[in-house]
PATI-555528 format. One record per residue (C-alpha): y, x, z. Coordinates in Angstrom, 3 decimals, padded with zeros to 6 digits, always signed. Last residue first. Example, Ala and Ser with C-alpha at 12.3 -4.5 7.8 and 13.67 -1.06 7.14 Angstrom:
<zakols>
{{-001.060,+013.670,+007.140}}
{{-004.500,+012.300,+007.800}}
</zakols>
This chain:
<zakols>
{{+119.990,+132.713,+130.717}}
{{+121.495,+134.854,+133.227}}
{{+119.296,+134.709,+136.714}}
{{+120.952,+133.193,+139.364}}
{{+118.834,+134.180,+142.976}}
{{+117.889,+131.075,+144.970}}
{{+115.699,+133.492,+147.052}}
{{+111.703,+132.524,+146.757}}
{{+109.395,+130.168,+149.091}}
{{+106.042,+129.623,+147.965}}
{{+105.159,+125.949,+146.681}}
{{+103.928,+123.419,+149.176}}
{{+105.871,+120.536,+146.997}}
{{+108.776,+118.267,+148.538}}
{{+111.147,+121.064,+148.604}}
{{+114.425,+120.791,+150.413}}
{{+112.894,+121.390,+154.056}}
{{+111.122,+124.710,+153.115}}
{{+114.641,+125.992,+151.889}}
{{+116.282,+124.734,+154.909}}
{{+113.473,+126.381,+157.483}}
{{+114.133,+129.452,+155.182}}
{{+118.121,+129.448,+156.015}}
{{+118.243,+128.788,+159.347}}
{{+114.902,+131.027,+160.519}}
{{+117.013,+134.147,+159.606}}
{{+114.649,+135.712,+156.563}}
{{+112.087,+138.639,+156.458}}
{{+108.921,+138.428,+153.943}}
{{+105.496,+137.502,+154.431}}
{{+103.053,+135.902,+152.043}}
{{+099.763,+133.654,+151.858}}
{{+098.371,+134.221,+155.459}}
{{+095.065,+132.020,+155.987}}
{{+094.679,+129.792,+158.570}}
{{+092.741,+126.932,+160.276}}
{{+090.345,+125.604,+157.638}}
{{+091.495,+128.135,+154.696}}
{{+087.772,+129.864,+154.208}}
{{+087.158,+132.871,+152.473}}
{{+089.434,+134.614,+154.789}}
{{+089.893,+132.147,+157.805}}
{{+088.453,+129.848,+159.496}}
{{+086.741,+131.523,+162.428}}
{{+083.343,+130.836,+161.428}}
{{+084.790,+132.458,+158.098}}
{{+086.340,+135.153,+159.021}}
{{+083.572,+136.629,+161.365}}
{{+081.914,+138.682,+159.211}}
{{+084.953,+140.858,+158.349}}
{{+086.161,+140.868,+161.875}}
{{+082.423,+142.447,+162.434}}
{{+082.595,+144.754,+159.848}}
{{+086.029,+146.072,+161.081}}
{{+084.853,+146.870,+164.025}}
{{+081.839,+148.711,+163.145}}
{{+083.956,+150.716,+160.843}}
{{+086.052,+151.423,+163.446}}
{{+082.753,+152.759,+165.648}}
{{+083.461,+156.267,+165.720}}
{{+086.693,+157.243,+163.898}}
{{+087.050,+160.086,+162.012}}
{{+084.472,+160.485,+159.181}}
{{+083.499,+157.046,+160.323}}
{{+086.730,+155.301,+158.850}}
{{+086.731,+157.776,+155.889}}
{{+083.224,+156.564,+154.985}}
{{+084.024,+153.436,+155.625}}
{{+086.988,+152.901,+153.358}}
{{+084.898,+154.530,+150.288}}
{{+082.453,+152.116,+151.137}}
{{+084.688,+149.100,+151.190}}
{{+086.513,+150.515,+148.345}}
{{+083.425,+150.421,+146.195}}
{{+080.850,+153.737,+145.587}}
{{+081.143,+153.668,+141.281}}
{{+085.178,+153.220,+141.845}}
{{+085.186,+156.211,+144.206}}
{{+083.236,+158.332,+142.225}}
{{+086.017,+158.201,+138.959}}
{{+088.414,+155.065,+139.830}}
{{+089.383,+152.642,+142.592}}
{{+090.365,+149.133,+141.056}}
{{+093.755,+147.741,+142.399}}
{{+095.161,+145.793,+144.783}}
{{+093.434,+147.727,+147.802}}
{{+091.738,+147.297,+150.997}}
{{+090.778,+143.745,+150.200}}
{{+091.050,+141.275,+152.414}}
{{+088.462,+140.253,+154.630}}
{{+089.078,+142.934,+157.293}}
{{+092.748,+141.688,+157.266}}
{{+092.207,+138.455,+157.957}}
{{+089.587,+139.103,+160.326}}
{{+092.358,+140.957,+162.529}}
{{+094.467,+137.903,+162.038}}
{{+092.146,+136.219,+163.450}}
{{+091.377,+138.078,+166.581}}
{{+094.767,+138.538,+167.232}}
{{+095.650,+135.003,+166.987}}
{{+092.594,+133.862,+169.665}}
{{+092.622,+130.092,+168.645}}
{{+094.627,+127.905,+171.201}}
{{+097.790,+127.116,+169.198}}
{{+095.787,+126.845,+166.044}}
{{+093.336,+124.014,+166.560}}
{{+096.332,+122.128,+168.378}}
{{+098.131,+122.527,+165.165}}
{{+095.386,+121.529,+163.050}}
{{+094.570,+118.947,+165.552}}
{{+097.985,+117.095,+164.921}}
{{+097.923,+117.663,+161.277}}
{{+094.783,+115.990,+160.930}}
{{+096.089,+112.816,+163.137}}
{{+099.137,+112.008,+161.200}}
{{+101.631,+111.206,+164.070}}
{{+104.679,+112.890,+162.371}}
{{+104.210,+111.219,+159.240}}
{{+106.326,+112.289,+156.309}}
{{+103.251,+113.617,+153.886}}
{{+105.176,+116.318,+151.933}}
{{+103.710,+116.292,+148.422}}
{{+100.369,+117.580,+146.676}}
{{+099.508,+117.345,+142.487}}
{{+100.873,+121.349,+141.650}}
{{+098.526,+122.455,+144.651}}
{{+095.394,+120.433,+145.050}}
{{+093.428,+122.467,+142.410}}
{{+094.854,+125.871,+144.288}}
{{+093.751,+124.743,+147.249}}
{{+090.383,+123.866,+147.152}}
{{+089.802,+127.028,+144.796}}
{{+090.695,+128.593,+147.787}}
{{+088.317,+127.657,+150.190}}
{{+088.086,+123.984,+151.573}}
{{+089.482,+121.842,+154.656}}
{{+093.130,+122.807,+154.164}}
{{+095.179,+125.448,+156.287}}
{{+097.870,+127.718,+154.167}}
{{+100.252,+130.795,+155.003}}
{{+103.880,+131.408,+155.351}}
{{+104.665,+134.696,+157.739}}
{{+108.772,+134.538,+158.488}}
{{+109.628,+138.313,+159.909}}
{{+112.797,+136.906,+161.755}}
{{+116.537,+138.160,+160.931}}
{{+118.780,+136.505,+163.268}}
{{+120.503,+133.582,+162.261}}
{{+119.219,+130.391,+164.518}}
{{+120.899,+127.453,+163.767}}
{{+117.001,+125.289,+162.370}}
{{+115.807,+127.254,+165.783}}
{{+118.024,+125.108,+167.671}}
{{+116.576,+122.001,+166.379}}
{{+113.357,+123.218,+166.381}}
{{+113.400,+123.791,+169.839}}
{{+114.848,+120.284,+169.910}}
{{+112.352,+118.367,+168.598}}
{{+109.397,+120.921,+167.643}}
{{+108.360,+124.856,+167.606}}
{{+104.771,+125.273,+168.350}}
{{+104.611,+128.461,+170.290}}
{{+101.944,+131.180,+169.667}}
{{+101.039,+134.172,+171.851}}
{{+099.206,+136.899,+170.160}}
{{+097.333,+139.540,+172.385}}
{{+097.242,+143.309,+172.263}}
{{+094.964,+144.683,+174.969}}
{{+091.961,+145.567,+173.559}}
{{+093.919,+148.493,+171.307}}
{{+092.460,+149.149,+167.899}}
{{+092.516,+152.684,+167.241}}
{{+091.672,+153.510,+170.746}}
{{+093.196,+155.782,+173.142}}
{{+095.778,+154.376,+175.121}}
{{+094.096,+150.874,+175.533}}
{{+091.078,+152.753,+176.772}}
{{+092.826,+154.706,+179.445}}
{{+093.904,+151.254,+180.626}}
{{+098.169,+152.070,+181.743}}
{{+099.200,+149.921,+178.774}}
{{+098.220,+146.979,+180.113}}
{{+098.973,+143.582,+178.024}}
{{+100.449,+144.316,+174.867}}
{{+102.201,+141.086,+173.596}}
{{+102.720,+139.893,+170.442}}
{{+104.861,+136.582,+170.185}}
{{+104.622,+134.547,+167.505}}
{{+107.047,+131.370,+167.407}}
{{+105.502,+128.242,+164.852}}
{{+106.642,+126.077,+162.641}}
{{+104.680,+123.298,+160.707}}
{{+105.291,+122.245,+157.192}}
{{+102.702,+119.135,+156.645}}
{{+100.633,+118.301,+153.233}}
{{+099.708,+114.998,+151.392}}
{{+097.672,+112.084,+152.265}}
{{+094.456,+113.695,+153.165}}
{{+096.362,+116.455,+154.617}}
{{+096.823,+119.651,+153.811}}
{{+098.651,+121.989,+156.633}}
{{+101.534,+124.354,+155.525}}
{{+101.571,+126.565,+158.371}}
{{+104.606,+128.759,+158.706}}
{{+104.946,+131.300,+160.992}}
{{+108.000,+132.881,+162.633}}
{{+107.770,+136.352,+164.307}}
{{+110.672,+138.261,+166.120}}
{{+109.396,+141.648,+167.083}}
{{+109.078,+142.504,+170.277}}
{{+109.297,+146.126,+169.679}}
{{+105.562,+147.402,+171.103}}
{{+103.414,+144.173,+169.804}}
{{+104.725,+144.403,+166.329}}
{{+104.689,+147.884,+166.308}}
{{+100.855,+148.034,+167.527}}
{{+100.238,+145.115,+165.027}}
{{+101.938,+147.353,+162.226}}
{{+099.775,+150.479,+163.419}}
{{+096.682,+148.191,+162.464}}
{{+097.773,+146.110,+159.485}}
{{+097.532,+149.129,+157.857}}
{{+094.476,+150.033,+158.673}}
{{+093.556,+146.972,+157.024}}
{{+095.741,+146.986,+153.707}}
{{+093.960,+150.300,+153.263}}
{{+097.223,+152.320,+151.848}}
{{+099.111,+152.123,+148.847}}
{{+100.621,+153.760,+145.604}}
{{+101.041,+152.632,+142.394}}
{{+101.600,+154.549,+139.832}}
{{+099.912,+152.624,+137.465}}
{{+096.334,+154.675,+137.133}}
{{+096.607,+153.371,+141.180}}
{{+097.171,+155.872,+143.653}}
{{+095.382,+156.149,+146.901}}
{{+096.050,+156.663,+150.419}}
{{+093.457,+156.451,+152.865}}
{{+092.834,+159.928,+154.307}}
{{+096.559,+159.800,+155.337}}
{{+096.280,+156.083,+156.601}}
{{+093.549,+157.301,+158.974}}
{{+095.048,+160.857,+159.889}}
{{+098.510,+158.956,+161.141}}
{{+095.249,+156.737,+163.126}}
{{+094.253,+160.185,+164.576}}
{{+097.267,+160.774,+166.093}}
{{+097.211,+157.869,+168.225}}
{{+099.770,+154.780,+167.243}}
{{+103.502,+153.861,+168.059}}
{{+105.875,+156.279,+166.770}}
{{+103.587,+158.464,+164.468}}
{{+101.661,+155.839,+163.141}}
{{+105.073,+153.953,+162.549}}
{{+106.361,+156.810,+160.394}}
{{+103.157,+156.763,+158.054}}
{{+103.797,+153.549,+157.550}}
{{+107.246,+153.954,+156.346}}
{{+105.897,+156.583,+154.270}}
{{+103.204,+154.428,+152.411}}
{{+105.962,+151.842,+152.169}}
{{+108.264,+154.578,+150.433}}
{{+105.348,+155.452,+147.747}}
{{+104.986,+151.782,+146.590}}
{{+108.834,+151.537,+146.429}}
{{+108.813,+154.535,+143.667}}
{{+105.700,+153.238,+142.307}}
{{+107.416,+149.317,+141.982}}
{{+110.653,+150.976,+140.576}}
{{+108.991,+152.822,+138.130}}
{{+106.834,+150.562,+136.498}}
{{+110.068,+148.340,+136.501}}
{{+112.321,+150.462,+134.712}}
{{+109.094,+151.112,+132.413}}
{{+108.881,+147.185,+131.510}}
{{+112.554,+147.007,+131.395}}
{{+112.281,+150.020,+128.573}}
{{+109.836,+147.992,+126.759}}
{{+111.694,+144.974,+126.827}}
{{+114.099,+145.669,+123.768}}
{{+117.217,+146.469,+122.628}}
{{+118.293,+146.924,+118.921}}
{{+119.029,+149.778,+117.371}}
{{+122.183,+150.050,+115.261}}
{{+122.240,+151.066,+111.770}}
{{+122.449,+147.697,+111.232}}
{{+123.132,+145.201,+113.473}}
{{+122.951,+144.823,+117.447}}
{{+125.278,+141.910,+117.928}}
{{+127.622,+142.272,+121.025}}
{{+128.324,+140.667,+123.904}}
{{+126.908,+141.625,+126.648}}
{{+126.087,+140.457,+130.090}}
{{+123.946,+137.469,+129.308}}
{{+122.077,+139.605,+126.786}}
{{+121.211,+141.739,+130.067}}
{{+120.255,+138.567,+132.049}}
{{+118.333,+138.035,+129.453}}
{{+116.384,+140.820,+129.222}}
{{+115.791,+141.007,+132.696}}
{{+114.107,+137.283,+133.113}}
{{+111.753,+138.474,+129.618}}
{{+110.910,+141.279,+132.546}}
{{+109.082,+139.229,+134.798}}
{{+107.358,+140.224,+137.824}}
{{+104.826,+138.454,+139.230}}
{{+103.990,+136.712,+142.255}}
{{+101.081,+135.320,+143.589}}
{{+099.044,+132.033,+142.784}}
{{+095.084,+133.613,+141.800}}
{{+092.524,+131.760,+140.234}}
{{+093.222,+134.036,+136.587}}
{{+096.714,+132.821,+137.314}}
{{+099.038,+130.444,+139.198}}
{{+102.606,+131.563,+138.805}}
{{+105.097,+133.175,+141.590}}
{{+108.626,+134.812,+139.936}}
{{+110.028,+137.648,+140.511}}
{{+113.251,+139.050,+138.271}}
{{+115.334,+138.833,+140.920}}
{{+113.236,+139.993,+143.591}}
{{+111.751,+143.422,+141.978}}
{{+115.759,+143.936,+141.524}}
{{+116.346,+143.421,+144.801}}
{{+114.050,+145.520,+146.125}}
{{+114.852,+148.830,+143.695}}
{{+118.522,+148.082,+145.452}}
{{+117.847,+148.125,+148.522}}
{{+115.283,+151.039,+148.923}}
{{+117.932,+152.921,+146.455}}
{{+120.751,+152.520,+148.906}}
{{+119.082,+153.141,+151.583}}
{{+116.816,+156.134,+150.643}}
{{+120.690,+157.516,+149.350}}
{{+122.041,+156.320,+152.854}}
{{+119.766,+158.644,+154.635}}
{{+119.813,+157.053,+158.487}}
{{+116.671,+155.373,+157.104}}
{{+114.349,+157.961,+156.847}}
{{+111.233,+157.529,+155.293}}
{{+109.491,+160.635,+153.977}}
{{+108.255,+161.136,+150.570}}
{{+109.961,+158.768,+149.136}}
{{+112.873,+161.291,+148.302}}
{{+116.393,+159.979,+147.509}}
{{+118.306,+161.905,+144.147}}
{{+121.619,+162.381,+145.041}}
{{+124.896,+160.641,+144.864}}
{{+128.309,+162.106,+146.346}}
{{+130.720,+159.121,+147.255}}
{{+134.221,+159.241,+146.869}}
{{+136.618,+157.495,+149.410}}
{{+139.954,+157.009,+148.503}}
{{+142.791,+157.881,+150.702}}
{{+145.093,+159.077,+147.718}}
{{+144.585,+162.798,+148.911}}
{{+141.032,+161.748,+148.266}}
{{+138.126,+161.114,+150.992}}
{{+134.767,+162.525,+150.445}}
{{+131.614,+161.572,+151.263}}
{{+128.127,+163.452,+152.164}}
{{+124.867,+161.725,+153.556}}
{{+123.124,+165.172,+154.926}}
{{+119.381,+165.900,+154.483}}
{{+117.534,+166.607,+157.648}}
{{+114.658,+168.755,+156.310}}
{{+112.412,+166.184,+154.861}}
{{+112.018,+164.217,+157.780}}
{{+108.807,+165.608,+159.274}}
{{+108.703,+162.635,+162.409}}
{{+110.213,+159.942,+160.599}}
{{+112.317,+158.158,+162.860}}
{{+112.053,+154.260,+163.795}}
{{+114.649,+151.211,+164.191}}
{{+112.433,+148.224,+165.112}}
{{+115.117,+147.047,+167.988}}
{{+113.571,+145.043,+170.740}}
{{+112.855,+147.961,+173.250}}
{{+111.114,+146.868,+176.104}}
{{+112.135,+150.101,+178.024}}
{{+109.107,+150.147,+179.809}}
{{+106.770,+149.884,+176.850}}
{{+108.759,+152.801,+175.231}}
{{+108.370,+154.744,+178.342}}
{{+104.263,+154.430,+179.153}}
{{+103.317,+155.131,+175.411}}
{{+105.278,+158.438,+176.213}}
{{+103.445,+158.783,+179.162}}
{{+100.139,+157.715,+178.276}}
{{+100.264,+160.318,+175.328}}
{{+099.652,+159.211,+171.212}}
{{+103.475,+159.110,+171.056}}
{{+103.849,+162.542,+168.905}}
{{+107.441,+163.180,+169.043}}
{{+110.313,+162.635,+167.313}}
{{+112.512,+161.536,+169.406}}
{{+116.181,+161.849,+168.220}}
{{+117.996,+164.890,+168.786}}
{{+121.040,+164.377,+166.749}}
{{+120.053,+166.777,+163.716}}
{{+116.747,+164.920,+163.380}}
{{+118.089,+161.270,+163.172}}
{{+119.834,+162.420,+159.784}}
{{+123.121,+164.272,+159.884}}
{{+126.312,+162.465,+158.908}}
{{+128.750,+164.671,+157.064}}
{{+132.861,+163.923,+156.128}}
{{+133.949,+166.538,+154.144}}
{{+137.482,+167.190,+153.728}}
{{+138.939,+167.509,+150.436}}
{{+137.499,+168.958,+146.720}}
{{+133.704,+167.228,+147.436}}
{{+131.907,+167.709,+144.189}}
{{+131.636,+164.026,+142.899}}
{{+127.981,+163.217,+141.624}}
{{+128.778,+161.110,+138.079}}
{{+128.826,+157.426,+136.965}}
{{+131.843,+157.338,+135.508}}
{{+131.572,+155.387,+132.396}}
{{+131.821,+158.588,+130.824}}
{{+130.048,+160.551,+132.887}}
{{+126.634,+158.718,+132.848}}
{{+126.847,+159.085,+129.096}}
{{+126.886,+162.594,+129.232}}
{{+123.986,+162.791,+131.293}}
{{+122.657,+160.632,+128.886}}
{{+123.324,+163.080,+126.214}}
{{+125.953,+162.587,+124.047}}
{{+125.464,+161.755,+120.073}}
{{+124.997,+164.245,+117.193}}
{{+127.884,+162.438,+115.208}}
{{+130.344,+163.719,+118.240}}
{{+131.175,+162.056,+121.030}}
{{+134.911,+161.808,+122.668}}
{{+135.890,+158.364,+121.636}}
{{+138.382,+158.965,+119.507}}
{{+135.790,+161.961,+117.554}}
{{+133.107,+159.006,+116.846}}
{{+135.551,+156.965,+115.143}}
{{+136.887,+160.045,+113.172}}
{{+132.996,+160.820,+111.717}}
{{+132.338,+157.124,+111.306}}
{{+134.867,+156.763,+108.696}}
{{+134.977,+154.061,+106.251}}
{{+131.472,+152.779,+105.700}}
{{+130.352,+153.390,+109.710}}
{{+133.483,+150.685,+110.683}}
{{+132.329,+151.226,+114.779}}
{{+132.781,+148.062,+116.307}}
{{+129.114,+148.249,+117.659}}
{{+130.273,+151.871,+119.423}}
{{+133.625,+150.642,+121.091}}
{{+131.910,+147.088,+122.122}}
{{+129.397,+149.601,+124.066}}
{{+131.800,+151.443,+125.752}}
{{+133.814,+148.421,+126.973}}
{{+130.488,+146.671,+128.667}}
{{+129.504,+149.991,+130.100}}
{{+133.095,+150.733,+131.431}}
{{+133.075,+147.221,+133.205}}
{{+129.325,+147.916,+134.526}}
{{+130.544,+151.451,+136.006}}
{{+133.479,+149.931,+137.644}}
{{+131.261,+147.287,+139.711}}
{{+129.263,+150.607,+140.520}}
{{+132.133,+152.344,+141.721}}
{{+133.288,+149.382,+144.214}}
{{+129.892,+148.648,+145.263}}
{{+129.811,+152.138,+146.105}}
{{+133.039,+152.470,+147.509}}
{{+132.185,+149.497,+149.840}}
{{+129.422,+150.845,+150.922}}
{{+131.101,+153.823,+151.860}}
{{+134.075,+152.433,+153.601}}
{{+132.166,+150.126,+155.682}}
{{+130.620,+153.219,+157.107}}
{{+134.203,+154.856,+157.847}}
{{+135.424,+151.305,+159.190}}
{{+132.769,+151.853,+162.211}}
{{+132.151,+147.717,+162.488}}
{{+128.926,+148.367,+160.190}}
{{+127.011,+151.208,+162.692}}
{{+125.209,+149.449,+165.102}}
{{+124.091,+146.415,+161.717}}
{{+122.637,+149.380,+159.921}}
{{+120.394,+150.302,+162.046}}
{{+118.921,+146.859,+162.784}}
{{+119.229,+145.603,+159.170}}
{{+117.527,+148.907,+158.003}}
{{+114.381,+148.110,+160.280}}
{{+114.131,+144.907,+158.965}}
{{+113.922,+145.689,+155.732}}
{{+111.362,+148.074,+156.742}}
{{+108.962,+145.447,+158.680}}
{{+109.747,+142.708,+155.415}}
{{+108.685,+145.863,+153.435}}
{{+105.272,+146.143,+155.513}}
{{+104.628,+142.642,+155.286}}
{{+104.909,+142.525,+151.390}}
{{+101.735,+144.697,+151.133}}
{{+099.683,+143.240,+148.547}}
{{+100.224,+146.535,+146.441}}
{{+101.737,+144.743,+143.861}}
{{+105.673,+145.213,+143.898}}
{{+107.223,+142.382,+144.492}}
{{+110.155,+142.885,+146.319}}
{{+111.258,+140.307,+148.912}}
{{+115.220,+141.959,+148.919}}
{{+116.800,+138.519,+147.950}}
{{+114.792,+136.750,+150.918}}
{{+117.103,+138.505,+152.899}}
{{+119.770,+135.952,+152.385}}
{{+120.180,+134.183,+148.955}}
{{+123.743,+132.785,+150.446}}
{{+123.747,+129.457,+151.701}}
{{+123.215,+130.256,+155.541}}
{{+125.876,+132.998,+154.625}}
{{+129.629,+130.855,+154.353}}
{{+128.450,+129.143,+157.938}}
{{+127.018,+132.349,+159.506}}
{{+130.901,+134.039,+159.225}}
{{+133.336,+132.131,+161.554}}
{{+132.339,+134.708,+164.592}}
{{+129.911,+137.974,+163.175}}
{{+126.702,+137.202,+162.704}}
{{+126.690,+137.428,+159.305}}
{{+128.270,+140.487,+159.253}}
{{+125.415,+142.899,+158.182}}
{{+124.403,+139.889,+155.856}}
{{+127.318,+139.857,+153.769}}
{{+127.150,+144.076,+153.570}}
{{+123.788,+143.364,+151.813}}
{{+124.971,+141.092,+149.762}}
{{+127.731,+142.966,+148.247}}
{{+124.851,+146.037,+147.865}}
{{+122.047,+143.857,+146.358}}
{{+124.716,+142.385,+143.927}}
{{+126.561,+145.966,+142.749}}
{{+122.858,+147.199,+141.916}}
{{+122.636,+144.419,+139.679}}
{{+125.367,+144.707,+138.122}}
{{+124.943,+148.689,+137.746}}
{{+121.110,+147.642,+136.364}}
{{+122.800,+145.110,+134.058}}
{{+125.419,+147.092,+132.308}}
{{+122.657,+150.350,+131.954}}
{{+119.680,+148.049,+130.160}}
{{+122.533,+147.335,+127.168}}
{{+124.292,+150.686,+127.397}}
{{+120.931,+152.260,+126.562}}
{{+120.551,+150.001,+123.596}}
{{+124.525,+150.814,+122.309}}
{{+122.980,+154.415,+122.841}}
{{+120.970,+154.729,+119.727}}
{{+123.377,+154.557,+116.997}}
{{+125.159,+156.997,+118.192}}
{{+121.998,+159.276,+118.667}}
{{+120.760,+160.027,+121.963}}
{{+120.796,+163.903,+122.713}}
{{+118.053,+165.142,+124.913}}
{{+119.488,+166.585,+128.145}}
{{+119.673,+164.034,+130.770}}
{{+115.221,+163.620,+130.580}}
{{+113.472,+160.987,+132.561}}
{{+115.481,+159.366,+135.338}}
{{+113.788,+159.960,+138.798}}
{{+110.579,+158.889,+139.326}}
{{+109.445,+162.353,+140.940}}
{{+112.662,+162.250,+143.766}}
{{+114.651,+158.597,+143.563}}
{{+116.805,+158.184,+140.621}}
{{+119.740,+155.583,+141.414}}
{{+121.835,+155.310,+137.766}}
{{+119.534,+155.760,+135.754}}
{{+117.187,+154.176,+137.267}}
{{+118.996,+151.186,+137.589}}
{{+118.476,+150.687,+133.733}}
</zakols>
């Protein structure tokens, strides 16, 4: 159970003071081996990719899982907003690796956690060894329980997962707040003005109210070794110079990776989350047989795990959104996402996917961020991969107008078709790219997913349909199409409930649209009505966005490349069987 071991604020673990039985906590140990395991993966891997482009290191890491291994699902339809945050972390994360004192902590964590999964695994073979008909009582007593059981608490400490109070110099690293970093309200000309200027290409942001500057503690021995102090992360605010938010953003991502899978259902191919996957990746890690009196294991405590870890990441998007309204949008669109948020009878909590979209086009367009798109057009014969650059552009910031609205005239999408040698070179390229797959077929939906499991790569450069499909796209106004892509789709993932559900998201979207925006909801109807002539939404004739995750263009463009079927793209993950 990484929960357990990395609680984050109101999901944190459940209850550390309830005793557990003896025979009990062989079960816990079970779920506990695999979430330290798996925590110890995302954490290994993520150091791996911090150095990938370091000299002699991108040919090991183009076939390592890459960042595709953090593409959570989590079922709010928003997987571009954690490829954005992802991203973000990579970029902050990646100034500070060569300090040795940063590597240091990471590695001490992975270090710990490894450690933690080893003591698990010995633990457990202690308790199912237990001889209960000769003398359960002195068993118990060697290894430090009595027959009332430990609490988990307890448990946690003995296989040494426990907060260590600092006895030796402290090192302390304040958040963004305690350095001065800009905080500010950017809704001004002037301060819109200076971030254009400075053509800033790093995504890094600061949460305006970070939740009062929390420190990132660690301690170094008298033997030299560091010790790390864990605390409970808040998702409440984003900040990602707290390496607990880190730590548990990575992780919790992973894990809803892992154990993803994408399935055609109910008319719908998405993703879903598995936990039969988690189950046996737990039997995989121990060996033991659960017989009587012992409790067996089951998948009802993966099933919470995972309940938990998709609110808990749900939650953090909402406040990484949050934090780009305040960086890069008006104040009143901070007040739009605010008014917005809703929590599903799940847990789950999300924003309207199209306001959304909103302040991520204005950070899209203000960063420079590095955009790959990949069409998969269907053919007559088959289906085509094609690669595209996006660049978004903002225009002229100095328009009064552009400053103030909600959706600024003057963002534009530029679009490169990537061929020959550009492709070439972009089949080397390792820097972290927010990669958006999508479809284009002559039909709706149902079109596609009937041709789906029967269509293969058609190898023919000079088909003619796939040559107008990517003329088709190159000069269609991107930002006008996406923007109908997004009015199309629906706010939410999940039915509204009480008033709300009677009314319909669309109204109950509207009404908060009007309430304090004149004429959004105007906007967005029209982008809505639109989709279709412009083929999109309901219709997949140019484009329609399928998924979006963050990946270096050299190791996606090889994945695409080695399968002859237009299924999604997923990290090669092992999964014990």
């Amino acid at each position: 159970m990484s929960t357990f071991i990395f609680p984050a604020g109101k999901h944190s673990r459940k209850t550390l003071t309830s005793r557990i039985k003896p025979t009990l906590i062989p079960k816990h140990l079970f779920h506990l081996i695999r979430g330290a395991t798996d925590a110890a993966e995302a954490l290994e891997l993520f150091v791996k990719l911090l150095r990938e482009l370091e000299p002699d290191n991108s040919a090991e890491l183009q076939s390592s899982p890459g960042f595709l291994a953090f593409d959570a699902h989590v079922g709010d339809t928003a997987c571009q907003l954690r490829a954005c945050m992802l991203l973000e972390i990579v970029n902050r994360y990646r100034q500070l690796c060569p300090k040795a004192i940063e590597l240091q902590r990471i590695q001490a964590c992975i270090d710990r956690l490894k450690e933690v999964a080893n003591n698990s695994q010995s633990f457990c073979q202690d308790l199912l060894s237990l001889k209960w008909h000769v003398a359960p009582i002195e068993a118990l007593d060697a290894l430090g329980m009595s027959k009332h059981g430990m609490t988990m608490e307890e448990i946690l400490r003995k296989i040494g997962w426990t907060d260590v109070t600092a006895s030796s110099p402290l090192q302390e690293y304040p958040s963004p707040l305690t350095l001065g970093s800009n905080t500010s309200s950017v809704s001004s000309r002037s301060s819109s003005q200076n971030r254009l200027s400075e053509q800033n290409t790093d995504t890094s942001l600061s949460s305006a109210n970070s939740a009062s500057g929390q420190y990132i503690c660690m301690s170094v021995s008298e033997k030299g070794n560091v010790q790390l102090s864990f605390s409970d992360a808040t998702s409440n605010y984003w900040e990602p110079w707290d390496w607990h938010q880190v730590v548990h953003f990575l992780v919790y991502s992973y894990i809803l990776s892992k154990y993803k899978r994408f399935v055609i259902r109910a008319q719908v191919y998405g993703a879903n989350i598995d936990p039969e996957q988690a189950f046996r990746a737990s039997n995989g890690l121990t060996n033991g047989n659960f017989d009587h009196p012992y409790q067996k294991p089951n998948k009802r405590q993966i099933e919470e795990e995972f309940r938990v870890l998709q609110s808990c990441i749900s939650d953090l998007s909402c406040s990484w959104l949050s934090s780009v309204a305040r960086m890069f949008c008006p104040d009143r669109h901070l007040m739009l996402l605010d008014s917005s948020k809703r929590i599903s009878a799940k847990g789950i909590a999300s924003v309207s996917s199209y306001l959304g979209y909103i302040a991520v086009r204005e950070l899209w367009a203000q960063t420079s961020t590095p955009i790959m798109i990949v069409s998969r057009r269907f053919c007559d014969k088959g289906f085509h991969a094609n690669i595209f650059k996006a660049n978004l552009q903002v225009l002229d910031y100095r328009n009064d107008d552009n400053v103030d609205s909600v959706i600024r005239p003057n963002i534009s999408w530029k679009l490169t078709h990537v061929t020959g040698n550009n492709l070439k070179d972009l089949r080397k390229s390792m820097r972290p790219h927010v990669v958006i797959c999508g479809n284009s077929l002559n039909g709706e939906t149902a079109d596609y997913l009937e041709r789906l499991p029967t269509t293969y790569a058609h190898q023919d450069n000079d088909c003619l349909d796939n040559i107008a499909h990517c003329k088709g796209l190159i000069h269609s106004d991107q930002d006008q199409v996406v923007l109908s892509i997004f009015a199309d789709h629906r706010h939410y993932a999940f039915d509204l409930t009480g008033e709300e559900g009677k009314m319909g998201e669309e109204a109950v979207v509207q009404q908060i649209m009007d309430g304090l925006t004149p004429n959004l909801s105007q906007r967005w109807r029209k982008s809505k009505d639109e989709a279709r002539d412009l083929g999109t939404g309901p219709s997949l004739r140019l484009f329609m966005w399928q998924h979006v995750s963050l990946e270096s263009p050299a190791r996606f463009l090889r994945l695409v490349e080695s399968i002859n079927q237009p299924w999604l793209i997923s990290a090669p993950l092992p999964v014990s069987q």
